[in-house]
C-alpha positions, -999 to +999 in steps of 0.1 A: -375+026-683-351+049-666-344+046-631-335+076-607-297+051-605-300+047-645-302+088-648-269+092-622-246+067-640-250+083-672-245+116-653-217+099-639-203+086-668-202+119-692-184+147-692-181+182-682-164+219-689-138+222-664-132+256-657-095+269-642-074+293-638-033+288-649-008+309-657-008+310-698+029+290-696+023+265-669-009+254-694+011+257-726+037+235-709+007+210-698+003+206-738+032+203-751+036+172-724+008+155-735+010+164-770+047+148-763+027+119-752+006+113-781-026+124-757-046+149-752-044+179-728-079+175-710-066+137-708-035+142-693-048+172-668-072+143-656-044+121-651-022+142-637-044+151-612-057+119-601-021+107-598-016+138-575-047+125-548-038+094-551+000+091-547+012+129-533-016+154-519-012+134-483+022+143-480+019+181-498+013+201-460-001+236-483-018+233-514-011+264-538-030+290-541-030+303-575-014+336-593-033+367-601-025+367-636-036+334-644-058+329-678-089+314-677-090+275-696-114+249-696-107+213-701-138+187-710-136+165-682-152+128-672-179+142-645-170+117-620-130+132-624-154+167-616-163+155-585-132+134-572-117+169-576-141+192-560-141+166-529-103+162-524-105+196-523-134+195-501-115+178-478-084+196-475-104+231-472-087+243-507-107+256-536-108+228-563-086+249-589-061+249-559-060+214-558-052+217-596-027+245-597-004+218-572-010+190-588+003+205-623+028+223-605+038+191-588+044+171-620+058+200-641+087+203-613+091+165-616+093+168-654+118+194-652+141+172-623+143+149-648+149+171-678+182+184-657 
């Protein structure tokens, strides 16, 4: 017999459509990393980004808000990544595809320091 805890760690333990908005280069670069990596792109999006909360979004003072001509992607995502997302962003009063935008733009600028 399911339990009302039994019903929320399965919830917790799937997975979900992601929906963002990128700019169509910052996305295609986000591929070719992970794709460089020998993982895939929804994988590395959730790394990336829970790298960002945990080690760098203290000391980032503005999150990025994100360009108008952005394309719309979506990324299958654990659902408990889903929610560490939408409350980081929560807490920093930012919109959770903010949060993303910064946290990709954080580690492609760190990709590209090194690449120079």
């Amino acid at each position: 017999m399911k339990t009302s805890s039994d019903a929320h760690s399965v919830e917790e333990s799937g997975h979900r459509s992601m929906s963002l908005r990128l700019p169509r280069p910052m996305h295609e670069a986000m591929k070719a990393l992970a794709a460089r990596r020998g993982s895939k792109a929804a994988d590395f999006y959730v790394e990336t980004v829970e790298t960002f909360i945990r080690d760098h979004m203290a000391g980032y003072r503005h999150l990025f808000a994100i360009e108008n001509d952005a394309v719309h992607i979506s990324v299958n995502v654990p659902v408990r990544f889903a929610h560490t997302v939408r409350d980081a962003a929560l807490g920093r009063r930012v919109t959770p595809n903010e949060l993303v935008f910064t946290a990709v733009s954080h580690v492609l600028e760190s990709v590209n320091a090194e690449a120079a």
